[in-house]
N, C-alpha and C positions, 0 to 999 in steps of 0.2 A: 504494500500500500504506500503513498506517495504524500506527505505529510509536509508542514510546515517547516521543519527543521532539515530538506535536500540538501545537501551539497555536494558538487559544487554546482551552481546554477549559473547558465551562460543564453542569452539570449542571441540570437539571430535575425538579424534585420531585413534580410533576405527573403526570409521565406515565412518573418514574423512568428516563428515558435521560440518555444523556451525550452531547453533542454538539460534533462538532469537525469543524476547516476544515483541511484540508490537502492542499496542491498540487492545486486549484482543484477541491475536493471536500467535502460536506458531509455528514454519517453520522449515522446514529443508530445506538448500543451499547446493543442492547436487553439482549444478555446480555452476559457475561463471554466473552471469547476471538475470533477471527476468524468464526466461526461465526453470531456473533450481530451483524454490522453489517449493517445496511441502509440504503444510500445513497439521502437523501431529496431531495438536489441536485446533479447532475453538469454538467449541461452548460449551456455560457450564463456559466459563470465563468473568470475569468482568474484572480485572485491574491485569494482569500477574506482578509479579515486580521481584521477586530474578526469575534465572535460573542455574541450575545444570545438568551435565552428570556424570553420573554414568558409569566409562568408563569399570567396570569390569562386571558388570551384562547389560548393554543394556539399563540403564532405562534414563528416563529425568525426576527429577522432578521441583517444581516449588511453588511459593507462589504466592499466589490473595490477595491481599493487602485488596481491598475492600469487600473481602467474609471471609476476616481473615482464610484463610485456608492452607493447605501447601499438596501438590496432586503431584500423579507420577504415570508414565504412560510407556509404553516399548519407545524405539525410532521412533516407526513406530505409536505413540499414542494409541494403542491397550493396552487392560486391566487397562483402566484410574482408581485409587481409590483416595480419599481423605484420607489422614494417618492423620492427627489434622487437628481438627476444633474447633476455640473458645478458649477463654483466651488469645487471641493477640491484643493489641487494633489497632498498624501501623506494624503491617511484615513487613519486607522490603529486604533484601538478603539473598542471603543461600550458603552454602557451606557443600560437602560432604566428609567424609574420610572413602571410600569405604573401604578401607582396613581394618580397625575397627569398617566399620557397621554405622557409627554413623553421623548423618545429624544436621547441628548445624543453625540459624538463629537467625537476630536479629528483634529489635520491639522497636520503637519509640514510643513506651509510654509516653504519658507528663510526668507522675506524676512516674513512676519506667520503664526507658528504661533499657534496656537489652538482653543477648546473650542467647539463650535457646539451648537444644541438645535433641536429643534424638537418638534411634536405628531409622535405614533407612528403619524401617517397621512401624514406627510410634510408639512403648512403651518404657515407662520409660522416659518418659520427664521430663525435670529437668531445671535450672538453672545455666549457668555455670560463666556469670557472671554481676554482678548486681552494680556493684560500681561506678554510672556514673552520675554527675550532672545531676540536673533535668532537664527537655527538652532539653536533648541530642539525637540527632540524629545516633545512632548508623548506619553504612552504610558501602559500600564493602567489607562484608565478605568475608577474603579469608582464607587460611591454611598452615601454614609450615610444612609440611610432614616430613622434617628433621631434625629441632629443636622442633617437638611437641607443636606448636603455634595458637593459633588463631589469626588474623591481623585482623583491621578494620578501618576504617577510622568514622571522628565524620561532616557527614555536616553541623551541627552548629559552627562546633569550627570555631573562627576565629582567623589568627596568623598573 
């Protein structure tokens, strides 16, 4: 069931739904109220965590925390693939910048947390940034489009 507390919830302007992962489920909220969800990915997921639209090509993709994988599928869930699998030890958000291709996430790794990237087809995965106390929580990746930023928040940090 689909309740007030989703996360992560990511809207799309596109195609005007609102799309969210919860308890190894992915929905589209075409309308307002239960009435209007249409689940575009159920099965084949264990623990959905980051979500992303892809508002220039149509896609959604998304990270399984507990399958360590990072998968993307059209809006309608159709042509589901897995683009990386393996080398994550916690995924946990993602963020896209459609406009240069390039799909970035981060990974709670006890021992080396960090922000990875690669192309939005899945090659050329890399390290973008690695310089973060140990058992840091890297968490809500997002992107500054106009300063050329990555943002993210630390839910370990305490302040």
């Amino acid at each position: 069931m689909i309740d007030d507390h989703m996360s992560p919830l990511e809207s799309c302007l596109k195609s005007l739904c609102l799309y969210a992962s919860k308890e190894a489920l992915a929905s589209c909220l075409s309308d307002p109220g239960v009435a209007g969800i249409e689940v575009v990915v159920q099965h084949g997921l264990a623990t959905p965590e980051g979500l992303a639209v892809d508002w220039i090509t149509g896609k959604l993709y998304w990270i399984d925390s507990n399958l360590d994988q990072i998968e993307v599928a059209e809006l309608n869930g159709e042509m589901r693939t897995t683009l990386i699998a393996g080398g994550m030890e916690h995924p946990r958000a993602i963020a896209l910048d459609p406009g240069q291709g390039i799909l970035f996430w981060t990974d709670w790794d006890a021992t080396f947390p960090r922000i990875e990237a690669a192309s939005m087809s899945g090659s050329g995965r890399h390290i973008v940034f690695k310089d973060m106390e140990i058992g840091a929580w890297p968490n809500g990746l997002t992107l500054d489009h106009l300063e050329k930023r990555i943002v993210w928040t630390d839910a370990r940090l305490v302040i």
